[in-house]
C-alpha positions as CSV (number, residue, x, y, z in Angstrom):
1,X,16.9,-4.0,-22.6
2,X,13.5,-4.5,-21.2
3,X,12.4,-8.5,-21.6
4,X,9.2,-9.2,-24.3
5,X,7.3,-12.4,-24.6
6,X,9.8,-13.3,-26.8
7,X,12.3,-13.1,-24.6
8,X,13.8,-16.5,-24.2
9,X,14.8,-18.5,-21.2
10,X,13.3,-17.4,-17.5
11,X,13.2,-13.8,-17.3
12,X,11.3,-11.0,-15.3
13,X,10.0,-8.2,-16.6
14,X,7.6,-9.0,-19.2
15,X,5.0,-6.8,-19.6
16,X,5.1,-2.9,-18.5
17,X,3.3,-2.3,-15.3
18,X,0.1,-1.1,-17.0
19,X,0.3,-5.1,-18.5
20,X,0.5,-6.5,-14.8
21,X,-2.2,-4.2,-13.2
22,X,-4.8,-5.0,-16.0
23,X,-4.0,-8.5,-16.2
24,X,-4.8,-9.1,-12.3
25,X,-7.1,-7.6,-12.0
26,X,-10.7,-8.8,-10.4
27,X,-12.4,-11.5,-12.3
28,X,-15.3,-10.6,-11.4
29,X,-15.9,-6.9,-10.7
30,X,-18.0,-6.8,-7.8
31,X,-21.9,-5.8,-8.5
32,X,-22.9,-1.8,-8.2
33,X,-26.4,-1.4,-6.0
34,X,-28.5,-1.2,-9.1
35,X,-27.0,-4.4,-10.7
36,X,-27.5,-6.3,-7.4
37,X,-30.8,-5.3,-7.3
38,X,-31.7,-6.7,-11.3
39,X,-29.7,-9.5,-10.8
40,X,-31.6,-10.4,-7.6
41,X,-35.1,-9.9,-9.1
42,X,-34.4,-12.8,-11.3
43,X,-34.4,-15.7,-8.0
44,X,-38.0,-17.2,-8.1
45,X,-36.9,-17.7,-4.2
46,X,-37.7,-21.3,-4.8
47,X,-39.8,-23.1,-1.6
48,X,-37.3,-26.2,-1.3
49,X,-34.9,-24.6,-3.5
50,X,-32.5,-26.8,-5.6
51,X,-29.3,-24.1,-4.5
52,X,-29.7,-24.7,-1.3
53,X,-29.0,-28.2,-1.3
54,X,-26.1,-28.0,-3.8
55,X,-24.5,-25.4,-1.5
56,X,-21.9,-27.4,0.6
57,X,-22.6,-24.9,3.7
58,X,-26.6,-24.8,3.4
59,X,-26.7,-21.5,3.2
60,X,-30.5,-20.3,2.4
61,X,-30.2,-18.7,-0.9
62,X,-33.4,-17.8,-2.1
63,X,-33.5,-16.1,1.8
64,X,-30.7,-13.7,1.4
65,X,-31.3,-12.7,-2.1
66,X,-34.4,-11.6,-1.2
67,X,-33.4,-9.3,1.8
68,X,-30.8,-7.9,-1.5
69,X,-33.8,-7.7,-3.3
70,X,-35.3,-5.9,-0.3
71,X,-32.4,-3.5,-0.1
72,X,-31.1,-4.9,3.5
73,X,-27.7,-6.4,2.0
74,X,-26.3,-6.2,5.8
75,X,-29.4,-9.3,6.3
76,X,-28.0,-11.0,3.7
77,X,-25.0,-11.1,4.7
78,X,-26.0,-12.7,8.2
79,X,-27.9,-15.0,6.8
80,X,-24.8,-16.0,4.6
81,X,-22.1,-16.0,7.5
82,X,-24.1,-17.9,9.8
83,X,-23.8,-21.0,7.4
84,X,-20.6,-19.7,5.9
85,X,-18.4,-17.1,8.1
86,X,-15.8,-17.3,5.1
87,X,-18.6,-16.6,2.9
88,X,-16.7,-14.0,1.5
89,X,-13.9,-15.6,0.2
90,X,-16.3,-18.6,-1.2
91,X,-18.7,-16.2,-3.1
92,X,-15.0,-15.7,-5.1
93,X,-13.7,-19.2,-5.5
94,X,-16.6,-21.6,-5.6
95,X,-17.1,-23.2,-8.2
96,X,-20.3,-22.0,-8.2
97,X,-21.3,-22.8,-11.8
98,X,-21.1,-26.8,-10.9
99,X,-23.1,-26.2,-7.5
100,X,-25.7,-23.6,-6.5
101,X,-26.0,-21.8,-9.8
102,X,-25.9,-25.3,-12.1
103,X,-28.8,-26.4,-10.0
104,X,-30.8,-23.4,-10.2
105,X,-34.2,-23.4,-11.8
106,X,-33.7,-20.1,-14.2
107,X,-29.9,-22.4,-15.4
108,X,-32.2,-25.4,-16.2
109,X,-35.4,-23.2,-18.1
110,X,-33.2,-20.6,-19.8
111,X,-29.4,-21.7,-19.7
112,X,-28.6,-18.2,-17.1
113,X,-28.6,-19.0,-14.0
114,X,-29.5,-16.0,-11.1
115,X,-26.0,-14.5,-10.6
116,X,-25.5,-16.5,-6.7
117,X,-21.8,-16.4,-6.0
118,X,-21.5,-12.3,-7.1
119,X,-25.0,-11.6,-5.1
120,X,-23.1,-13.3,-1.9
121,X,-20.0,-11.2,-2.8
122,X,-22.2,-7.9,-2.8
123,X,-23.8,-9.2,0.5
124,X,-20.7,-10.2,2.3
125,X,-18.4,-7.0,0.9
126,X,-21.4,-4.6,2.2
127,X,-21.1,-5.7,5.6
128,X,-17.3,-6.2,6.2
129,X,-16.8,-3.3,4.7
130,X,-18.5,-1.0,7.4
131,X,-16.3,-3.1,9.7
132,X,-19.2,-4.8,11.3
133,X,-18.8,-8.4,13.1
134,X,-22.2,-9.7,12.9
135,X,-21.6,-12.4,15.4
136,X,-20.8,-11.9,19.5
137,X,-19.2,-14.2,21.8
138,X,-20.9,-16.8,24.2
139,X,-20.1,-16.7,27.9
140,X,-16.5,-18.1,28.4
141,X,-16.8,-21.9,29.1
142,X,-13.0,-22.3,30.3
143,X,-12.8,-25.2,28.0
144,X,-9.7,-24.7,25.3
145,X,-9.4,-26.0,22.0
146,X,-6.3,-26.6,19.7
147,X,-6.7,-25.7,16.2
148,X,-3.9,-27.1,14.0
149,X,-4.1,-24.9,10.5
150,X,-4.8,-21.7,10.1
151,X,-6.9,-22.3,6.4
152,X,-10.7,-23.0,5.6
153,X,-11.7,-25.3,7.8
154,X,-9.3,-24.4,10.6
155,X,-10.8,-20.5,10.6
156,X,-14.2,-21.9,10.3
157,X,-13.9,-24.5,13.3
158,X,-11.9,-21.8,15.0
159,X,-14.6,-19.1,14.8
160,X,-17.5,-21.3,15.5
161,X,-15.9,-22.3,18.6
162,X,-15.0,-19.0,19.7
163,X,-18.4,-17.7,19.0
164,X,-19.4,-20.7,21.9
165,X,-17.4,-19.8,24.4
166,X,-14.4,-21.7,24.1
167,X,-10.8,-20.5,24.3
168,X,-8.9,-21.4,20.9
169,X,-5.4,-21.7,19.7
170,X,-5.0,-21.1,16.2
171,X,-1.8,-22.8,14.9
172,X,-0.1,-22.5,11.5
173,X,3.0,-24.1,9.9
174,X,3.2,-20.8,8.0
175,X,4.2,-16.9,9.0
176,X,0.7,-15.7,8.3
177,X,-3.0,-17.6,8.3
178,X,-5.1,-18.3,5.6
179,X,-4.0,-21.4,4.0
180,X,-4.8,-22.3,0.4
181,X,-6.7,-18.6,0.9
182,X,-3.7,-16.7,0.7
183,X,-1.2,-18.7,-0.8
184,X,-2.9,-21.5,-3.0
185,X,-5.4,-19.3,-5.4
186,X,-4.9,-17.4,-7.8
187,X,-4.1,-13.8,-7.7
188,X,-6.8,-12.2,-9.3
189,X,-9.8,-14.2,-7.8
190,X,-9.0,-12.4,-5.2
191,X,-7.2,-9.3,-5.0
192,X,-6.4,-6.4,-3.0
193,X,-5.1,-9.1,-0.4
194,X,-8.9,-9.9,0.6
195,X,-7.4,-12.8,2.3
196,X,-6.2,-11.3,4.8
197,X,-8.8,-8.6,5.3
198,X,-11.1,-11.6,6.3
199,X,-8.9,-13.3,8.5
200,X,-8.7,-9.8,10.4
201,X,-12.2,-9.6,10.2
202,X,-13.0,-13.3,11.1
203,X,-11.0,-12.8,14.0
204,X,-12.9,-9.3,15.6
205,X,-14.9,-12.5,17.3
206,X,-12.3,-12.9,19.8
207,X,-11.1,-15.6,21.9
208,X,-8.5,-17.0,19.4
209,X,-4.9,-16.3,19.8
210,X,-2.9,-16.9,16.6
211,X,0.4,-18.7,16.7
212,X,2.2,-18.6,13.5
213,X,5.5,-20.8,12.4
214,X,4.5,-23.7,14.6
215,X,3.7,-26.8,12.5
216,X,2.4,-30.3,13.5
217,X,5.7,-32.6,13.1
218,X,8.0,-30.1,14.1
219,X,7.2,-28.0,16.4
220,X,3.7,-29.7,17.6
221,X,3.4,-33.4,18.6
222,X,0.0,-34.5,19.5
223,X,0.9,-35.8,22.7
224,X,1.2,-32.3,23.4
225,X,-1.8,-31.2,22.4
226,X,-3.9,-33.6,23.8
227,X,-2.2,-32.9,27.3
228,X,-2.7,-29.2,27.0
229,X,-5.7,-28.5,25.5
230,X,-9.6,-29.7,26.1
231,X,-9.6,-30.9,22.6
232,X,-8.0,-31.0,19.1
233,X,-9.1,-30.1,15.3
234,X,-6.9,-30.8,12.8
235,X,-7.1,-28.9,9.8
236,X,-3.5,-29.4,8.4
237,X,-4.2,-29.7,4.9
238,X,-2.3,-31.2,2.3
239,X,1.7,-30.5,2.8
240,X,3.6,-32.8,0.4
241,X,3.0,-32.8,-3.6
242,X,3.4,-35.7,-6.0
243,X,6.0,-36.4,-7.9
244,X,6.0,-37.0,-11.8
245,X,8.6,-40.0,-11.2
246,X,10.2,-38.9,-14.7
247,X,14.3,-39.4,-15.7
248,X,15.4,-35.6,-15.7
249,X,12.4,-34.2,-12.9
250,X,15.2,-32.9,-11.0
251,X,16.2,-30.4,-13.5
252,X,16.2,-26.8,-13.1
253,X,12.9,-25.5,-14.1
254,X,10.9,-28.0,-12.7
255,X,8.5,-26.4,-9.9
256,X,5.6,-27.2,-7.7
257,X,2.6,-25.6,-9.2
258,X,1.9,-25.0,-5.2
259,X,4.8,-23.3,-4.7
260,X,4.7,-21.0,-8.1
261,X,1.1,-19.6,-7.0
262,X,2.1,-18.8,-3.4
263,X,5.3,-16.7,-4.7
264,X,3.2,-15.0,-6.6
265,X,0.3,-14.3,-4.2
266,X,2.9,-13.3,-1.6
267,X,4.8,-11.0,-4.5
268,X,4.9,-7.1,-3.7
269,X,6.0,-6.5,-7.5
270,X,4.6,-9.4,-9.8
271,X,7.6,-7.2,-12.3
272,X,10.3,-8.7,-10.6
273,X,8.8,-12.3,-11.1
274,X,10.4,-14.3,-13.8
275,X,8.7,-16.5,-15.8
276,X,9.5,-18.9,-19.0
277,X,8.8,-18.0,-22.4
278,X,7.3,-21.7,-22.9
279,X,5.8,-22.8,-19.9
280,X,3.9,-26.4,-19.7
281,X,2.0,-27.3,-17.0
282,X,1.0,-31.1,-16.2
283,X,-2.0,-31.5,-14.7
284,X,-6.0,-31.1,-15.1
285,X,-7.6,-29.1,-11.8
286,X,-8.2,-26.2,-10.1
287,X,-4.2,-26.0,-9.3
288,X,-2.8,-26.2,-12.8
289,X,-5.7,-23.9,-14.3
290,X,-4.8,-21.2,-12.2
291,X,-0.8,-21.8,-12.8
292,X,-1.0,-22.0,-16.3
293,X,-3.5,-19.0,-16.7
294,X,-1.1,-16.7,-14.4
295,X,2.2,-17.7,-16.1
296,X,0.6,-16.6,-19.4
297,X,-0.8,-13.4,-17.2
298,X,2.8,-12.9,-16.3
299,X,3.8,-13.0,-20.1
300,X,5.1,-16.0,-20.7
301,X,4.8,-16.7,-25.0
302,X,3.5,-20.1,-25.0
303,X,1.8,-21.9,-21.7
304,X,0.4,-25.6,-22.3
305,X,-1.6,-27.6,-19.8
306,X,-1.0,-31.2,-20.6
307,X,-3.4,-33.4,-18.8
308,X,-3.4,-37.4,-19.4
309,X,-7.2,-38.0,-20.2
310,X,-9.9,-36.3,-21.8
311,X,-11.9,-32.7,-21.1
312,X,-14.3,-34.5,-19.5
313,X,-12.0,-36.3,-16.8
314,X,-10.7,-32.9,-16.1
315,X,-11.2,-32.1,-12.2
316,X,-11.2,-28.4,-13.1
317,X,-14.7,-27.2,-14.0
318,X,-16.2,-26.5,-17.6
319,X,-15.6,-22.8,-16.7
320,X,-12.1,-23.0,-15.7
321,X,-11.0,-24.7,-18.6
322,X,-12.6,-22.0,-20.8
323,X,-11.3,-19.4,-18.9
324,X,-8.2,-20.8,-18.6
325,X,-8.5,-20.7,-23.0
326,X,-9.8,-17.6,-23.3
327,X,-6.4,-16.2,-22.0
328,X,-4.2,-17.9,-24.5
329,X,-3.3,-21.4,-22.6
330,X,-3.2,-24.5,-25.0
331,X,-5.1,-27.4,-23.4
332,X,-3.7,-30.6,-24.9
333,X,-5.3,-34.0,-23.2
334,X,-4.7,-37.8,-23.4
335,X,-1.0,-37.2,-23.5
336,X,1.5,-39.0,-19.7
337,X,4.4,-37.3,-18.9
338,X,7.3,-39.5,-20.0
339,X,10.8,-37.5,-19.7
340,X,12.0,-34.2,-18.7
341,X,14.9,-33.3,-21.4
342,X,18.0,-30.7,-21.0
343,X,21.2,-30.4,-19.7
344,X,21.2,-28.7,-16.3
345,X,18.1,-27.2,-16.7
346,X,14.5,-28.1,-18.6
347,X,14.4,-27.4,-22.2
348,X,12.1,-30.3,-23.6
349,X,9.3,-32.4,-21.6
350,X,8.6,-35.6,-23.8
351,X,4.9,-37.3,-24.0
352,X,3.5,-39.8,-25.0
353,X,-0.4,-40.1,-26.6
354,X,-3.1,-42.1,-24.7
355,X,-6.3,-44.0,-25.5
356,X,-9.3,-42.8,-22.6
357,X,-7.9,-45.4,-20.4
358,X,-4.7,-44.7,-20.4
359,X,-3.1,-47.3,-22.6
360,X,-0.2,-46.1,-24.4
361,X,0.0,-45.8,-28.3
362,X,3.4,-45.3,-29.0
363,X,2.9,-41.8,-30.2
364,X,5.3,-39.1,-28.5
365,X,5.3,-35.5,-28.4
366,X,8.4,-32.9,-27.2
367,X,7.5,-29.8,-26.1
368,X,9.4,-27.1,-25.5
369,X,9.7,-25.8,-22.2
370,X,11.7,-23.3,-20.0
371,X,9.7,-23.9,-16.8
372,X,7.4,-27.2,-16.0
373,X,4.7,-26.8,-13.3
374,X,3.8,-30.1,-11.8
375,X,-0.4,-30.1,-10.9
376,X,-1.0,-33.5,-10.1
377,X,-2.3,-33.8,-6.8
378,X,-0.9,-33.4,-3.5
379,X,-0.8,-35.5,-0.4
380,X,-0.9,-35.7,3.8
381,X,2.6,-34.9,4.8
382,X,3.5,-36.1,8.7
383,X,4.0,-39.3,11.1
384,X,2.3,-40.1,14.0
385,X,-1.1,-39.0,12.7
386,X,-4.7,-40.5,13.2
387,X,-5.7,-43.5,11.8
388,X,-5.6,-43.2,7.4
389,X,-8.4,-43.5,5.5
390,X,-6.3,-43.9,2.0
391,X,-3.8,-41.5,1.9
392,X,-5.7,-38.7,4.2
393,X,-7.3,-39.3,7.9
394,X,-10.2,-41.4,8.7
395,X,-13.0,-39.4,10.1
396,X,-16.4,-40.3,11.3
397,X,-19.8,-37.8,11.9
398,X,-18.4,-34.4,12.2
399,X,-14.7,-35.2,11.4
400,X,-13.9,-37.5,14.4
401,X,-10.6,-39.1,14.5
402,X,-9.9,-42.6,15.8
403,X,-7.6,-40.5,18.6
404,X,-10.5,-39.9,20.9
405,X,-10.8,-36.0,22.1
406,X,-9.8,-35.1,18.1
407,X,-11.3,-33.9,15.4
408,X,-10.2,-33.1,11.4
409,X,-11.4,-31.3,8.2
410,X,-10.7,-30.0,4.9
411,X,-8.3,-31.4,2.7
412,X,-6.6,-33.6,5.3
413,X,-10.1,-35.7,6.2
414,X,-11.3,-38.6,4.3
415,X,-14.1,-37.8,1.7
416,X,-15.4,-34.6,0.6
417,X,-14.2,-33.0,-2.5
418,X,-11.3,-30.7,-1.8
419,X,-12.7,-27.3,-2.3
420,X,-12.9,-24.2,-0.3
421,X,-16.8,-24.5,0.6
422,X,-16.0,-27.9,1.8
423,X,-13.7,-27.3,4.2
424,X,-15.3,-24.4,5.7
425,X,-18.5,-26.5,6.1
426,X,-16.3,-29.5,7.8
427,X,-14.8,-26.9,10.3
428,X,-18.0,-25.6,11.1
429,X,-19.6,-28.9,11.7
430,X,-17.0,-30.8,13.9
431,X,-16.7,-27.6,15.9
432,X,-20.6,-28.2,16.7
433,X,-19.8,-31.6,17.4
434,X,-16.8,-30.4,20.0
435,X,-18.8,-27.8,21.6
436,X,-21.5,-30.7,22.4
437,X,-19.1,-32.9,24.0
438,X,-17.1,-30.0,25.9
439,X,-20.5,-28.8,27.7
């Protein structure tokens, strides 16, 4: 008998295939010419434009939307990589509508902003889709560089460095790069495994040799790396993922958001993925959006995302939250994780109503649940690291560690706000800061 949404328990098969394809498919549906063309007719091209500086990579805005406007895309697109070389991947993910397009001058007059992250898209798509590596390699410098992580900011650094001159090793804990890229977003920001097609592409610079399945820990040390290698970046990420500290967490049922996403992105046959009937995901950002969206994509009956403040606390942007709506989830806020119920496996998670700052009122609430997806937060896995800034690794300047000769970025570095942009900024930055103290 072929499983429904009614279907109870965990069970594969959902929806028919036509179900699956629609549901993931693109967002956004990239711009045809003509569209580009009206949509980039509406940038005032701003002299100190507002974009610009809300864009974590700098990249000049009102600069390549005009050369769209001017029909040289191919321009635009070097203008974009040369800030951003995973500008590709960021013109799908950023959350543009809280940084270049909320500070545009047509959002604040008329409420519709000029349409940035899909003008990038159509900028960045043109070129890599001829094939074409805007960027050549620098005279070898015989100086090598370790890069641990194979995500944002380690591709950026990576590339940057390569594009200098230097010799790079590209680790990764994982069988194939790309970090939270390939396995931490969801499946239909980005589809038709672009991923991966820009890593390939990334990589047409040269001078970086990929090493997958080594990870920092265990099969890296950085005694080792700082006796092999002319310098260090450390773009690791975030390994380990908090724990709800519940009675009952260890019940069947209970997953890593993390881990659900990256099955999925990695699935050949999203048909042979099971997936509750009641789903509840705890949690309020970027992670527990896209979870809760894709189990209900996946055809699971009821999906809640339980978060323990209000809307407005919510890391996850305005949009996401809508989106994440719009497809069915049911958003239910001031309410802390108290209990995980069931005998074996989940069938109940119990919580309990809270005022704005968390103090308890006594109120409980069960909800039903064949799978539970913990979102709340994840955190720097390994010994021996760098000097801790918190619960991540102290950096100065460009990502300078207190270990002298290394650097770190992205999600693993002190500050900066965990998001794709970010890190692909902080790679590109300490690798300018290496490069000057190499030569």
């Amino acid at each position: 008998m072929t499983n429904t949404a009614l279907t109870p328990g965990i069970a594969a098969g959902r929806l028919d295939q036509a179900g699956y394809a629609d549901n993931f498919s693109d967002l956004h549906p990239p711009l045809e010419d003509h569209e580009a063309l009206v949509a980039a007719d509406r940038c005032y091209f701003c002299h100190d434009a507002p974009c610009i500086t809300a864009c974590p990579t700098d990249i000049d805005i009102p600069l390549f939307i005009r050369q769209i406007s001017t029909g040289t895309p191919e321009a635009a697109a070097r203008t974009i990589l040369g800030q951003n070389i995973l500008g590709g991947m960021c013109a799908r993910v950023c959350p543009t509508e809280t940084l270049c397009e909320q500070a545009c001058v047509r959002e604040a007059a008329e409420g519709k902003p000029v349409l940035i992250g899909q003008l990038q898209r159509y900028a960045t798509d043109t070129l890599m889709n001829q094939g074409t590596h805007p960027f050549t390699r620098a005279e070898p410098t015989g100086k090598t560089v370790a890069v641990v992580g194979a995500g944002p900011a380690g591709l950026s650094c990576a590339h940057r460095l390569a594009m200098k001159g230097h010799d790079v090793t590209l680790y990764d804990g994982r069988d194939k790069p790309g970090g939270l890229n390939e396995f931490g977003i969801a499946s239909y920001k980005t589809v038709d495994g672009f991923a991966a097609r820009e890593v390939d592409w990334l990589m047409q610079i040269g001078g970086i040799t990929l090493e997958t399945g080594k990870r920092l820990g265990r099969d890296l040390n950085l005694d080792q790396l700082k006796a092999g290698f002319d310098a260090v970046f450390l773009g690791i990420g975030l390994g380990g993922v908090n724990a709800l500290g519940l009675d009952g967490e260890d019940k069947d049922g209970v997953l890593d958001a993390v881990d659900f996403i990256a099955e999925l992105r990695q699935a050949s046959d999203l048909a042979a993925l099971p997936i509750g009937r009641d789903v509840v995901v705890v949690g309020g950002g970027m992670t527990a959006v896209d979870a809760a969206v894709q189990a209900k994509l996946l055809g699971a009956l009821n999906v809640s995302l339980v978060y323990r403040r209000g809307r407005d606390r919510m890391n996850a942007s305005e949009f996401e939250q809508d989106l994440a709506a719009s497809k069915g989830v049911r958003i239910i806020t001031n309410a802390s994780p108290k209990a995980v119920h069931g005998n074996g496996a989940v069938r109940e998670i119990e919580f309990e109503y809270t005022d704005d700052d968390l103090t308890p009122t006594g109120q409980t609430v069960r909800l039903a649940a064949d799978q539970v997806f913990k979102a709340i937060g994840q955190t720097l896995a390994g010994d021996n690291l760098p000097d801790l800034d918190g619960r991540k690794i102290a950096v100065t300047g460009a990502g300078r560690t207190s270990i002298a000769g290394f650097w770190a970025g992205g999600d693993c570095a002190a500050g900066g706000d965990d998001l794709t942009v970010t890190a692909v900024a902080e790679g590109r930055d300490a690798a300018e800061d290496i490069h000057e103290t190499l030569v």
